[in-house]
C-alpha positions in Angstrom: 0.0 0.0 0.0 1.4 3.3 -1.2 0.1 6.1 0.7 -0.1 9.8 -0.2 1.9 11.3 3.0 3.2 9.9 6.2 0.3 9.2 8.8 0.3 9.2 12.5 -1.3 6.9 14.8 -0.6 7.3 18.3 -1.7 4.7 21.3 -2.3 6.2 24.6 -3.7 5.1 28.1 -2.7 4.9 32.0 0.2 2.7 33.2 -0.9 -0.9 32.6 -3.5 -0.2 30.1 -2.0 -2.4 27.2 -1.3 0.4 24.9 3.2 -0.1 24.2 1.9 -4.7 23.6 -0.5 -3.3 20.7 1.7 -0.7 19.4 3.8 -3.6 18.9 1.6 -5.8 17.3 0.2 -3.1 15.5 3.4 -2.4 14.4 4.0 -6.1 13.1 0.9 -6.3 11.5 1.0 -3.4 9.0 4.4 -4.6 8.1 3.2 -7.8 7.4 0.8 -6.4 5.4 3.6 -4.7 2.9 2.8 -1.2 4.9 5.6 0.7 5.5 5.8 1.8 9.4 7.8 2.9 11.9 6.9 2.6 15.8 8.9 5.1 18.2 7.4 5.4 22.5 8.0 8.7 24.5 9.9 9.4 26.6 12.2 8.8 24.1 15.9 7.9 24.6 17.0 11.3 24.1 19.1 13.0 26.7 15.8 13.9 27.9 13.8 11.1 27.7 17.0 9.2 30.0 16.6 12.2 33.0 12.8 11.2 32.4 13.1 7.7 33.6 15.9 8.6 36.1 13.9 11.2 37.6 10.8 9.2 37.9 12.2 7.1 40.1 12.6 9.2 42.8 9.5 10.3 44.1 8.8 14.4 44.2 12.1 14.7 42.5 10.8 16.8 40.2 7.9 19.1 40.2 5.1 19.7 38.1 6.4 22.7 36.1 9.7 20.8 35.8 8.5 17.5 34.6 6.2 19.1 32.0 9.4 21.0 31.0 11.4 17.7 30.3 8.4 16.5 28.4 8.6 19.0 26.3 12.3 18.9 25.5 12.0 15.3 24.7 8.9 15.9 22.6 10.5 18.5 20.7 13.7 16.5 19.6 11.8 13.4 19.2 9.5 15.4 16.4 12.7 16.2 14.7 14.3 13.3 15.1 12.2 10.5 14.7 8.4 12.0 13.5 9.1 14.5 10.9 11.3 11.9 8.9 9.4 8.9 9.2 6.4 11.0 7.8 8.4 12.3 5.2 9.0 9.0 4.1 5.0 8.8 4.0 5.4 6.0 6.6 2.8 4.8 9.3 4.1 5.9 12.3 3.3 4.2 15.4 3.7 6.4 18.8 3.7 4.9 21.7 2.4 7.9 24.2 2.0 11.6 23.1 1.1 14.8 24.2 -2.1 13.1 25.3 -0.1 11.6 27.9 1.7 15.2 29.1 -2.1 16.7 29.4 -3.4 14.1 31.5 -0.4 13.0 33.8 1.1 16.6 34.2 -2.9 18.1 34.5 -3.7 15.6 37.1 -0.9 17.6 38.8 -2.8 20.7 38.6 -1.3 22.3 36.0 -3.8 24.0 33.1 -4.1 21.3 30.6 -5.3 24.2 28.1 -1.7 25.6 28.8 0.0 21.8 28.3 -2.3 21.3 25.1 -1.0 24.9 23.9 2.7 24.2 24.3 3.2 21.2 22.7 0.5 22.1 19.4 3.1 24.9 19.2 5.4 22.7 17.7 4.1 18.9 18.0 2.9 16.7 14.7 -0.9 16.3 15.1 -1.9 12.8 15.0 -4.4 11.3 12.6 -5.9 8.6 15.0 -5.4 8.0 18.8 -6.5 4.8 20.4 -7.1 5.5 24.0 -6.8 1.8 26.0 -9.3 2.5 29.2 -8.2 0.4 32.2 -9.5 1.1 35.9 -6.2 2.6 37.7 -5.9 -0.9 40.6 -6.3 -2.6 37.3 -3.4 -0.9 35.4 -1.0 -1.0 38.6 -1.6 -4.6 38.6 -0.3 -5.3 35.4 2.5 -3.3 36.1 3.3 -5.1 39.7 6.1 -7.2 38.1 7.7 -4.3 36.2 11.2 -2.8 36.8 10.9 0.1 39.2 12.8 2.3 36.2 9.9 1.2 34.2 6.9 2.3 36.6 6.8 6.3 36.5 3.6 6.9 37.5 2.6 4.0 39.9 0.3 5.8 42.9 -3.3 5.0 42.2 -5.3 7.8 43.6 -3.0 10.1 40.9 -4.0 7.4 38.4 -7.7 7.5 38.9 -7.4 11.6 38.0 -5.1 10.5 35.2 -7.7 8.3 33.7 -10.8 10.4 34.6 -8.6 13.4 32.1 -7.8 10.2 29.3 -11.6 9.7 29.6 -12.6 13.0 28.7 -10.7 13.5 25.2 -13.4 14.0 22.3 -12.8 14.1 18.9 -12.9 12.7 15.1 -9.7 11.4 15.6 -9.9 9.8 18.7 -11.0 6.2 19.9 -11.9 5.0 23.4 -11.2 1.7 23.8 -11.8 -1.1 26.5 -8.5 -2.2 28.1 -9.9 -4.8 29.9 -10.7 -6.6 26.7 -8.4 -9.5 25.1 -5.5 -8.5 23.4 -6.5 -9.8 19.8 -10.3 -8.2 20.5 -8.3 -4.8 21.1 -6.1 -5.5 18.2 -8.8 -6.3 15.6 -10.2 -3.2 17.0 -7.0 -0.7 16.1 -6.6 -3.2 12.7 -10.7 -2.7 11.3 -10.1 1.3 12.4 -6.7 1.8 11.0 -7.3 -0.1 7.4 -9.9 1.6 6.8 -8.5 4.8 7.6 -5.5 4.0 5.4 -7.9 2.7 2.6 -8.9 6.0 2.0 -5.5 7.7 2.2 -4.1 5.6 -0.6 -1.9 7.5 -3.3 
């Protein structure tokens, strides 16, 4: 399939909601199916995206302002890096958390999520679809029990239930609420039946 400019298709969701195992298959599948695609996750493994992860695993390390400034840092160079090109190449690109993400972990900190949504549509690539994976927040931290600590940024659950409550209330053409608590494959066919069909019609 040869389409007529890079697309992007972003999967987001609380910790332990499912959303980096069908990026992944996701990913697979439209390769398989002679698509080209490209599948990059934020935080990214810029300098950035590394004090991220390091900082995360300190609790209060950071605060709110601070984080969302790291975010953004990392968003920016992961957009010129990795996004921009891929699209260029008019590839399927597969993201793995967004600024979705930023607005609902850094607003459930308090800070203006019009503000958060402002800053990164400043600069950011705006996706085309975004599968949002619902999960209830003691159901995502039990998925996540067996996780690395370096791997669990965001683990306390009365922040998650705010988290989720801000992922719940994103509207839009573009967007898809999905229920994390289904079986992988019924999630999969899900993203597949949504994404085919929105490729079908961006064909060059």
């Amino acid at each position: 399939m040869r389409l007529k400019k890079g697309i992007l298709i972003v999967l987001e969701g609380i910790d332990g909601s499912g959303k980096s195992t069908q990026a992944k298959m996701l990913l697979e599948s439209l390769r398989a199916g002679d698509i080209a695609a490209a599948c990059f996750r934020e935080p990214s493994k810029s300098k950035w995206g590394r004090e991220i992860k390091r900082k995360a695993q300190l609790r209060d390390s950071l605060s709110p302002d601070q984080e969302l400034d790291l975010f953004i840092k990392d968003r920016r160079e992961n957009v010129r890096k990795n996004l921009r090109p891929a699209l260029k190449e008019k590839k399927v690109v597969v993201l793995d958390r967004y600024y979705y993400s930023t607005i609902a972990y850094q607003g459930a900190k308090g800070i203006s999520q019009a503000r958060i949504r402002r800053l990164n549509e400043a600069f950011a690539v705006r996706p085309d679809l975004v599968f949002i994976l619902d999960v209830r927040a003691d159901e995502g931290l039990r998925r996540i029990k067996g996780r690395k600590k370096k791997d669990r940024l965001f683990e306390r659950e009365e922040y998650l239930v705010k988290v989720r409550k801000i992922f719940r209330g994103f509207k839009g053409k573009n967007i898809v609420h999905l229920r994390g608590r289904d079986s992988i494959e019924t999630i999969h066919k899900k993203i597949m039946l949504r994404v085919l069909r929105y490729l079908k019609n961006r064909e060059s």
